[in-house]
N, C-alpha and C positions, 0 to 999 in steps of 0.2 A: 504494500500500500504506500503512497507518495501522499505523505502530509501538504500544506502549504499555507502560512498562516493566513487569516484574510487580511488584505491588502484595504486595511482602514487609511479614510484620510482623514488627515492632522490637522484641527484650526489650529492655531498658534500664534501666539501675540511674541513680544522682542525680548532679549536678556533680560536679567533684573526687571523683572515686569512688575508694573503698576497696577492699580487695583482694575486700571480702563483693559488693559491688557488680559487681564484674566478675565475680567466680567464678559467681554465681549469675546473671546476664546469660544465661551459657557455659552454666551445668547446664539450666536452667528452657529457655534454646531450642532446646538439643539433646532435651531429656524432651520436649516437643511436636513435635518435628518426628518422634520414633516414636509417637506416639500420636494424629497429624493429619494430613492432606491437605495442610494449606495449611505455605505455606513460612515460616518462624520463622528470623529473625538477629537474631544476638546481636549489640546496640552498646554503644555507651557516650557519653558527654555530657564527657567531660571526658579529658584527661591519664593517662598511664597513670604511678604513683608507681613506685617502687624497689620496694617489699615486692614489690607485683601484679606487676613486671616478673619479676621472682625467682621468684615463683612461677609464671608462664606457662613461661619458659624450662625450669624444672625440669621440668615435664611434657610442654613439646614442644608449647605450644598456641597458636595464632596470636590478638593480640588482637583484641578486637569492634573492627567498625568503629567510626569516628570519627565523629557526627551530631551537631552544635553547635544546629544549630538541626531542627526537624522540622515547618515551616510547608511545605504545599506548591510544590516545586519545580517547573518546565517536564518536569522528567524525569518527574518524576509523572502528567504529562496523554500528550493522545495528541499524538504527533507525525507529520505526513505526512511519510513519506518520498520524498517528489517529488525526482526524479532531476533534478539540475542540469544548465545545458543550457551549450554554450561561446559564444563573444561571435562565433562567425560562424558560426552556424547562421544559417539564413535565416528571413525575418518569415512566411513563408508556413508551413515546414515546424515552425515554435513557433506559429504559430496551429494547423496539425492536432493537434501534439502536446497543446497545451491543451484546447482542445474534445475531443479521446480522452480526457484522464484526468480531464475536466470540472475542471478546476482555472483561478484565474484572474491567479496569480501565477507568474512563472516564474523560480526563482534562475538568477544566470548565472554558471558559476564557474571560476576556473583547472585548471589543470592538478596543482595540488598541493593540491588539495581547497579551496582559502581563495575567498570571498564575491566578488564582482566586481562584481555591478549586480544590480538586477531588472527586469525587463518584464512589465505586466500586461496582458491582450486591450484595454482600453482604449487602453495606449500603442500598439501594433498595429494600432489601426484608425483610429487616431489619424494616425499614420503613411502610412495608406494613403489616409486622406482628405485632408491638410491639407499633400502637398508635391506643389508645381506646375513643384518646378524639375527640368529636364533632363539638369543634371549630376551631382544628386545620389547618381548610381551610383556616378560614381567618388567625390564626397567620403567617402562611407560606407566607398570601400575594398572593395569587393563582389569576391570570391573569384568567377571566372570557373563551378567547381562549381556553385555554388548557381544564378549564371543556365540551366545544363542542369536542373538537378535543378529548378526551379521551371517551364523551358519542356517538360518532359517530353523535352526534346531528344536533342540528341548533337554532342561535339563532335569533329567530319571534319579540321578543323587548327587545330594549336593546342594551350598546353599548358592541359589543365583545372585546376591549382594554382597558375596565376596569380591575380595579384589587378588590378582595376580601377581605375587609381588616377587616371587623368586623360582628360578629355572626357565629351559628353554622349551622349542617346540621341535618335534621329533616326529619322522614318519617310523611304525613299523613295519618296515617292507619286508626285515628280513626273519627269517626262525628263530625260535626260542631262546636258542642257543648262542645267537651269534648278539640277540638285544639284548642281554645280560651285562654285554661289554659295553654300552654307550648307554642307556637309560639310565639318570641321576634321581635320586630324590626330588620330588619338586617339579618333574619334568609333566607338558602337557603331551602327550603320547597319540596322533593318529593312525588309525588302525580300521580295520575293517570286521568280517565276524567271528574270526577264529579266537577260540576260546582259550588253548593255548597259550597265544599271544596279549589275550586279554588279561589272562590270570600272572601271567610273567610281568605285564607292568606293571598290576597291582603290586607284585610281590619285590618288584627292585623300587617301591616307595614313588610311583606318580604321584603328581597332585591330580591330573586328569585327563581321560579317556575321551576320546571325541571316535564314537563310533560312526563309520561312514555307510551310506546307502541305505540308510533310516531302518537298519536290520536289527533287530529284535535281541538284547539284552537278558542273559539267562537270569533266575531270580538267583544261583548261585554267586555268579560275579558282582551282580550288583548288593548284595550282604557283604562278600569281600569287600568290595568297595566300602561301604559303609562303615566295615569296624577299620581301615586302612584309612579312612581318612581324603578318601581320594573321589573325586567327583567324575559323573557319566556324564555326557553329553551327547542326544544320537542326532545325527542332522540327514537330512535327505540328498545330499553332495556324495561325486565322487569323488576320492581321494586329492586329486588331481584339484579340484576346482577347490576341496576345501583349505589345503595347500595355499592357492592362491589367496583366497578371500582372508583367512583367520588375522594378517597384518593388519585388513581391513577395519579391525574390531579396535585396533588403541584408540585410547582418546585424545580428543583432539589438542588438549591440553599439555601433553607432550611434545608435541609440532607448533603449538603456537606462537607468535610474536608476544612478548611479553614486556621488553625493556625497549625504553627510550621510543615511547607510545605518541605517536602524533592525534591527537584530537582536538577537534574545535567545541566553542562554547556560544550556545543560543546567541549572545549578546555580542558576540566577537564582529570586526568589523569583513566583510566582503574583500574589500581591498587584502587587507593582511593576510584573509584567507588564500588569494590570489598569488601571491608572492611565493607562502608554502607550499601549494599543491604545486607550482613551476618546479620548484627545488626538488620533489620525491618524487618517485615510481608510480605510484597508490592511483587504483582509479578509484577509491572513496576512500574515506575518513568518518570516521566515530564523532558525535557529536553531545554533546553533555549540557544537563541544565546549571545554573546555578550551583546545586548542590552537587556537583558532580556525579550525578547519575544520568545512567548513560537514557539517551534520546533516538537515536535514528544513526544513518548516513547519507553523509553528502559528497555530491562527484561533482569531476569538472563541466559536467552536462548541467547541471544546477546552475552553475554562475553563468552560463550561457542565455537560460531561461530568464535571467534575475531581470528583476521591474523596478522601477524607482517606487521612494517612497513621494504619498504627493501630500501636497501642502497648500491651503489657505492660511495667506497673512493676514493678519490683521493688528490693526495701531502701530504699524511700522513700514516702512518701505526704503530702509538703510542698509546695507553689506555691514555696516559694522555692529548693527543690534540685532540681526537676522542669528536662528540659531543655528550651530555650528553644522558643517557638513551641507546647508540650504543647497551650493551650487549642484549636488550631486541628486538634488530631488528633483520632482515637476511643479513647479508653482502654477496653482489653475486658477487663483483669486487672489488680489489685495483688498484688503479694505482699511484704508485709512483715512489721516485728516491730520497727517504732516505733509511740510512740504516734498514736493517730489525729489527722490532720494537715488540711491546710486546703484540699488537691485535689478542686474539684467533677467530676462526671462528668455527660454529658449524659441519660444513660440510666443503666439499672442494669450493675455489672460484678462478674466473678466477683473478690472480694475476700477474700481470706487473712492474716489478722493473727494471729499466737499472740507470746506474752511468753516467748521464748524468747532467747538471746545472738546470733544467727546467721538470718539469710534462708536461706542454706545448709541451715541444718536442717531449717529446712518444707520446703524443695525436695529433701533426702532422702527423708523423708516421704513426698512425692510420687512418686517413682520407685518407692519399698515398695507404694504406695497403685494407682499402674497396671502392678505386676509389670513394671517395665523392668531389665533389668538394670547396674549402674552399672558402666562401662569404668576400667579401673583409672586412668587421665588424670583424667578425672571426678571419681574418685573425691578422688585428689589435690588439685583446685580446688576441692570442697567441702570436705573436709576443713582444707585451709591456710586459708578464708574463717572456719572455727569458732576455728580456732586464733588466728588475727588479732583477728578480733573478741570474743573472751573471753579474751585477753591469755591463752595458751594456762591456762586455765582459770582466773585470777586474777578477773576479771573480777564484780562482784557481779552482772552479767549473764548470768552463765553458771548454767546450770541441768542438772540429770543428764542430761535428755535432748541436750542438746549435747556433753557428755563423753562420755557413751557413743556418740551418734553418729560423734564424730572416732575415737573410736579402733576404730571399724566400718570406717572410712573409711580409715582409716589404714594396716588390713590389707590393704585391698582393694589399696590404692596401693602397698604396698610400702614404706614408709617407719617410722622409728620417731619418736616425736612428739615426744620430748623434743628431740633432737639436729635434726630439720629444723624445731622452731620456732625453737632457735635460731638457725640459718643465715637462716632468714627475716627474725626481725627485726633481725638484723643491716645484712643488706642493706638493711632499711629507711630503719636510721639514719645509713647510709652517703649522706650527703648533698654529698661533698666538691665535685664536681663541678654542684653546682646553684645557679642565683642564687636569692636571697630570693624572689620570686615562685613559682618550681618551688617550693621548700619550702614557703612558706605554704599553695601549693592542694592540695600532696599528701592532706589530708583535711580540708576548710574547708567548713562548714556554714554559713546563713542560719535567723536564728530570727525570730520575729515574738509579741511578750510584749505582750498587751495594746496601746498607743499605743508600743512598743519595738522597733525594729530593733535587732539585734546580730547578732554572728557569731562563730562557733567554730571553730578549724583543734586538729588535735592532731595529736601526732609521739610513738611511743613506742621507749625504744630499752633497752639494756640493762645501761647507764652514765651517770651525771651528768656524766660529762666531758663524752661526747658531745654530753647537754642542754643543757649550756654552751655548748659551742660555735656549738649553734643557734639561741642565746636571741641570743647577740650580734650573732647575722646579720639574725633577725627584726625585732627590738624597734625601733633604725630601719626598718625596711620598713613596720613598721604604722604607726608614726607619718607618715611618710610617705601613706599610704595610708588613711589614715581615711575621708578624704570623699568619694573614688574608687568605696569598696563601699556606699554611701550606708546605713550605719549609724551609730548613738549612740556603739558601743563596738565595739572589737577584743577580744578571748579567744585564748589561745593554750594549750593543754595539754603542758606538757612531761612525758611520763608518763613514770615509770623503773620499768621492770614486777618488777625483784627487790625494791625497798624498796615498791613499791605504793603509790607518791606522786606526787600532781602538783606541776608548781608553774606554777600559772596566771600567765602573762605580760599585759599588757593595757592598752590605749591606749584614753584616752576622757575626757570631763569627770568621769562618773557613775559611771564603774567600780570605783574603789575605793570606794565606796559603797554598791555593788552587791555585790560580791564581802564590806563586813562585815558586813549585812543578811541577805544567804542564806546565806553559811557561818561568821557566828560568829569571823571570825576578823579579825587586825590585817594590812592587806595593808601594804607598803612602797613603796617607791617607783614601782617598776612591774611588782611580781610578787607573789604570794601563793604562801605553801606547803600544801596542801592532803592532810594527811594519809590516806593508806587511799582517794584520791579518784581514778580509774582511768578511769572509763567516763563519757562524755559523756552519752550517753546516758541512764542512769539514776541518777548520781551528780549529775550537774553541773546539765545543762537542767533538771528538775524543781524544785531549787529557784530557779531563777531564772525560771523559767516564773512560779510562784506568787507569786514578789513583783510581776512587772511585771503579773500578773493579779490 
């Protein structure tokens, strides 16, 4: 059987995502999945902040999954589910088994599902060509089972769940007289129905009699046998064929690959898987979950098959806040409400940009536009995404159409907007419990100005004390961290949304240069005060776009 996972597509808002980024994630791929066949999950690329968590819980809404990177996985392609086999099965009954499911590798695996060895029909024929010695039944340790089950036999005395652990295998061709001199203890002894002969190996100490031509066992030698210690076998083979086949019966576990195990993992990347399989022989590979138990096989015919992963943007349309691996997917949709940004697409995609405060709000829009009706949850994560994002209406981002939206949205959810924004951005700036990293990415952008790398994080709350406190946790962290995000300059917006001020924090050679250039103003040491200056977006980036351009 050929697995293949389903091939879900991914909304996904930018790195370090904001509450607009996730809320609309949630809205935009719940609205497709009533208005489409195909299956729509909501992700995300980064960390879920305090605001967003505050607002999921409030509505009772599980966050988008986690997808850091969206480069083709192994879970992406197809994976054969070839049933692993145990390490004493016999070489015979895993050669039928392979030639049945035409397969040419054969995992061989414990008992608690984990990887053991593999055997491929080469090793198998390998096996059957290339050993000339006579004891090798017992070194392999051959389970007495398998020699019936490979002679078509039966065994008359003796227990079948022994194992074969010492002597060799012996035809008796010749008289009494003359097996005397080569029959050892231990030894498995073929023979035919003379009694003779029968009673002489009992007597020189077989372990066991494999009578040939399924001929009929006296009750006398079989009680020798019994108090001797020595097991019957009668099979319906000639001498001749059983000769051949009895090698047939080790297990596989003897022959198998066992050291220096190439397997891949559900979550491994395609590319690296690509790289391996060039390097080795192997037309499949073992493939393992998580927990290291094993899963299927994958061949180079897989990566041939392999389909990208696809993707709807939304609140982004930047290469540097898209989440990792994006060039290697198919982007079918944008939906944003930044400016137009530096993401090529391979093809054409249906693409939504309006100059609005809020992605949220095209993605209302949209539910109006395919008469879906919004569930009051819904309602909620868009509505909280407009209020976030337009500093519940401060914002010189914010536009009627986004006011009047929220508070559509607002009714719908049950809530009143003055009192659950403040609960929100509370929660926002409730940072007590996070180290300087958790705060810096809570909402950290990447810009690209002309021959200028920079970045942008901002944190708004609803007190300077608050801002204080955060400045002092940051300000070492970036300096620390300058070279790390492989930018010129660090930016950091402390917004305090009643006085409707920033005061931009900032690590860099060029920065306070930058910062008296585009805003007119005397920076200090390592901050600037930024009057009336709110919104990144349209306040801040704009003019620092136009000076580094």
């Amino acid at each position: 059987m050929i697995q293949k996972k389903q091939n879900n597509i991914h909304v996904i808002g930018h790195k370090n995502p904001d509450t607009d980024s996730i809320c609309s994630a949630i809205a935009y791929a719940n609205l497709k999945n009533h208005i489409s066949d195909q299956k729509y999950v909501a992700s995300r690329a980064g960390q879920i902040n305090n605001e967003t968590q505050f607002v999921l819980d409030y509505f009772k809404v599980k966050a988008p999954k986690y997808i850091p990177d969206v480069r083709p996985q192994v879970q992406d392609i197809y994976v054969r589910e070839t049933e692993g086999i145990s390490n004493m099965m016999s070489l015979k009954k895993a050669w039928d088994y392979s030639r049945a499911e035409k397969i040419v590798t054969l995992p061989i695996i414990k008992e608690d599902k984990t990887l053991e060895g593999l055997i491929t029909i080469s090793d198998i024929a390998t096996a059957d060509m290339d050993v000339y010695d006579a004891a090798v039944l017992s070194r392999a340790k051959t389970p007495f089972r398998n020699i019936v089950e490979t002679l078509g036999g039966e065994m008359i005395v003796g227990d079948i769940e022994e194992i074969y652990e010492k002597g060799k295998v012996i035809i008796a061709a010749a008289n009494p007289d003359v097996m005397e001199t080569y029959i050892e203890a231990e030894d498995i002894v073929i023979l035919g129905n003379r009694y003779e002969s029968q009673l002489s190996a009992i007597e020189m100490g077989a372990k066991c009699l494999i009578v040939c031509m399924g001929v009929t066992v006296s009750q006398t030698i079989q009680k020798l046998a019994q108090e001797n210690n020595c097991s019957i076998i009668v099979t319906p083979y000639d001498t001749y064929t059983v000769a051949r086949l009895i090698n047939h019966s080790m297990p596989v576990g003897y022959f198998m690959t066992k050291d220096n195990l190439i397997s891949f993992h559900m979550n491994d990347f395609t590319e690296d898987v690509q790289v391996v399989m060039a390097e080795k022989r192997f037309h499949e590979f073992p493939v393992l979950d998580q927990d290291e138990k094993y899963v299927g096989m994958v061949s180079r015919r897989s990566l041939i098959s392999m389909e990208q992963k696809k993707l709807i943007l939304v609140d982004h349309n930047e290469r540097s806040q898209a989440v990792d691996g994006y060039e290697t997917a198919e982007i079918l949709e944008i939906i944003d409400h930044h400016r137009i940004g530096s993401i090529e697409t391979v093809g054409p995609v249906y693409f939504r940009n309006q100059p609005v405060g809020c992605t949220c709000t095209i993605v209302t829009q949209m539910y109006r536009e395919n008469n879906v009706e919004i569930e009051p949850h819904i309602a909620g994560l868009l509505c909280s995404a407009i209020l976030s994002d337009t500093l519940m209406y401060r914002s010189p981002t914010c536009t009627p159409l986004d006011k009047a939206t929220a508070e559509e949205l607002a009714k719908i959810a049950g809530i009143d907007v003055e009192s659950y924004a403040k609960q929100m951005f509370k929660a926002a700036s409730n940072l007590k419990d996070k180290t300087a990293e958790e705060i810096f990415h809570q909402d950290f952008k990447k810009f690209v100005g002309g021959d200028t790398n920079f970045g942008v994080g901002q944190i708004n709350a609803m007190s300077d004390e608050e801002l204080q406190e955060i400045k002092a946790v940051l300000l070492p962290y970036m300096e620390e961290s300058l070279a790390k995000y492989g930018v010129e300059m660090l930016f950091f917006m402390l917004t305090n949304i009643l006085e409707e001020s920033t005061e931009l924090i900032f690590v860099g050679e060029n920065a306070p240069a930058t910062i008296e250039k585009a805003f007119h103003v005397q920076p200090g040491k390592d901050s600037a005060l930024l009057e009336g200056v709110v919104s990144r977006k349209k306040q801040l980036i704009p003019p620092m776009m136009a000076l580094f351009q």
